[in-house]
C-alpha positions as CSV (number, residue, x, y, z in Angstrom):
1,X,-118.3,85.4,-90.4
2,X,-116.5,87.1,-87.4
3,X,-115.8,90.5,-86.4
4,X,-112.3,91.4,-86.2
5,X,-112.8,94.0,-83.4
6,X,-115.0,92.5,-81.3
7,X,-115.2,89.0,-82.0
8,X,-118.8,88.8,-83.1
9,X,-119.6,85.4,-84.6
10,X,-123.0,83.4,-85.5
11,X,-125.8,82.6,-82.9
12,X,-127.4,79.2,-83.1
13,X,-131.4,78.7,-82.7
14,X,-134.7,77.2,-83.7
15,X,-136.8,78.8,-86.2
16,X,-140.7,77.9,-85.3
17,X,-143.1,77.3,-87.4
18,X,-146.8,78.1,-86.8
19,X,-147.1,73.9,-86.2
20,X,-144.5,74.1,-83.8
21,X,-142.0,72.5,-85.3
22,X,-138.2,73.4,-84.4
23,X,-135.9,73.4,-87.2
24,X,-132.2,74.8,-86.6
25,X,-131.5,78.5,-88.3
26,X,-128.2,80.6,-87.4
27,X,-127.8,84.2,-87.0
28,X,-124.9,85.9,-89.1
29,X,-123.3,89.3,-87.7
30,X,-123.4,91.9,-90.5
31,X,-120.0,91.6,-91.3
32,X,-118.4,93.6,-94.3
33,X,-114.7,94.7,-95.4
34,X,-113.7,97.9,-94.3
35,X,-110.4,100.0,-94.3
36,X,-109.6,101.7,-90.9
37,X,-106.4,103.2,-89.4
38,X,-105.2,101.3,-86.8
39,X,-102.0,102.4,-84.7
40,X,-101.4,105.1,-87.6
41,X,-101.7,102.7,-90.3
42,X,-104.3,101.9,-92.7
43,X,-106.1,98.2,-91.7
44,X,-107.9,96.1,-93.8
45,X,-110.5,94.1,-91.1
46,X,-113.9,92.5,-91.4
47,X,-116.0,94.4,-89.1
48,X,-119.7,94.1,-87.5
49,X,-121.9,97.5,-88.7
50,X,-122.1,98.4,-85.2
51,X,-118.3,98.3,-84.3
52,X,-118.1,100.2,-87.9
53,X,-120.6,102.6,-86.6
54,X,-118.7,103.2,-83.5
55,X,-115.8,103.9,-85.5
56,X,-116.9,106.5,-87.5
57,X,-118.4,108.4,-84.3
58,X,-115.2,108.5,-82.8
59,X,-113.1,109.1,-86.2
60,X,-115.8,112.3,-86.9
61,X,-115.1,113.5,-83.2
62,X,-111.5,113.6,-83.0
């Protein structure tokens, strides 16, 4: 689980439960499969949503 583009990986923590008690839980980027065109040539890259997001504002715009 990494981003390709921006290097997004899992965050570490403690979930808490109502007693207090810490037990360790990770955070996973929303990573999926995408196809983009990179240099003038299709990509295939695991990307984050939000660096997918960005991508598709730009690709719209120009």
């Amino acid at each position: 689980m990494k981003c390709d583009l921006c290097g997004k990986t899992p965050q570490f923590g403690s979930n808490i439960s109502h007693s207090k008690r810490h037990t360790p839980r990770r955070w996973v980027p929303n990573v999926h499969p995408a196809t983009i065109v990179v240099k003038g040539r299709d990509q295939r890259l695991n990307l984050c949503t939000r660096c997918l997001r960005s991508y598709n504002k730009t690709a719209k715009a120009g």
